[in-house]
C-alpha positions in Angstrom: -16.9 -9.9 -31.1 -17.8 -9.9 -27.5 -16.4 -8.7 -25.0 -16.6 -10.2 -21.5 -16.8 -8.3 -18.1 -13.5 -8.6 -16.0 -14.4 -9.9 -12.9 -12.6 -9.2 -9.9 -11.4 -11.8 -7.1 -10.8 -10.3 -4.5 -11.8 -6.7 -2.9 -8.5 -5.0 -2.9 -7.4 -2.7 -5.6 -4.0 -1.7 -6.6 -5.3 1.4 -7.8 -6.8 2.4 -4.3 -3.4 1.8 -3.3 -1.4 3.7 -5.9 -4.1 6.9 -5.1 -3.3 6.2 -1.4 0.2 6.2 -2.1 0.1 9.9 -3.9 -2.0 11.4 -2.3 -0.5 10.8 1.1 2.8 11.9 -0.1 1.5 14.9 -1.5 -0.3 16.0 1.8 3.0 15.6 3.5 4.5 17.5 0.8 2.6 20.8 1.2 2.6 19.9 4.7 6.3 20.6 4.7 6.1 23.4 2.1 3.8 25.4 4.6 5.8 24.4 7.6 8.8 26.0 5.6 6.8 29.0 4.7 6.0 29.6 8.4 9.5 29.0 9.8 11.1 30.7 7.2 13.1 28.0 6.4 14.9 26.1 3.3 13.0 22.9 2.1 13.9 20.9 5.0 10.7 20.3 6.4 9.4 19.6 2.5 12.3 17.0 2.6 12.1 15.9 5.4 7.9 15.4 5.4 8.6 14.0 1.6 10.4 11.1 2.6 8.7 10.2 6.0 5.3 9.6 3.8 7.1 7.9 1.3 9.0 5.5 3.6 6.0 4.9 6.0 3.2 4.5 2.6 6.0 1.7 1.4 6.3 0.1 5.0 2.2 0.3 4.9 2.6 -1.6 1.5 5.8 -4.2 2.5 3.4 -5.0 5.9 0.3 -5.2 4.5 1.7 -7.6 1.5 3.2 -10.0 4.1 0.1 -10.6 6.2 -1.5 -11.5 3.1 1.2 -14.0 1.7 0.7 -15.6 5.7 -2.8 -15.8 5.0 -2.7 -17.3 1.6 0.3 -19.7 2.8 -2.4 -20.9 5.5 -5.2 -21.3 3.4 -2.8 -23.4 0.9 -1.3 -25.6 3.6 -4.5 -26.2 5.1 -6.3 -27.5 1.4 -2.6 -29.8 1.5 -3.8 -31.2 4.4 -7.1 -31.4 3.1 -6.2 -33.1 0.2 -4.0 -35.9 2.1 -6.4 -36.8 4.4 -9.1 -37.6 2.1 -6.4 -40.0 -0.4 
């Protein structure tokens, strides 16, 4: 049996993002636990920090999808076009 090499098509990697995604959201997280530490406070800032990374990593995502979707919609129109011209 043999096995072939995967080959990748295009540069990003949902893995990157997945390790972006936790790692931010963990850096806010002791971000807040230290704040609360300081301040004397309940979790708020913990909270508070936790879901402002979480919200803002997904907007990142959400955004970041989109402007590739536009590009790829372009790139398809323009091989329609393409393609009726030369018929």
């Amino acid at each position: 049996m043999k096995f072939s090499p995967r080959t990748q098509t295009s540069n990003d990697s949902n893995v990157g993002r997945g390790l972006d995604l936790a790692l931010v959201t963990l850096v806010f997280l002791g971000l807040g636990y230290v704040l609360d530490r300081i301040l004397d406070t309940k979790p708020v800032f913990m909270i508070a920090l936790f879901v402002f990374a979480v919200i803002g990593q997904f907007v990142k995502m959400w955004l970041g999808y989109d402007a590739k979707m536009k590009v790829l919609e372009a790139e398809r129109a323009e091989s329609s076009r393409s393609k009726a011209v030369v018929r």
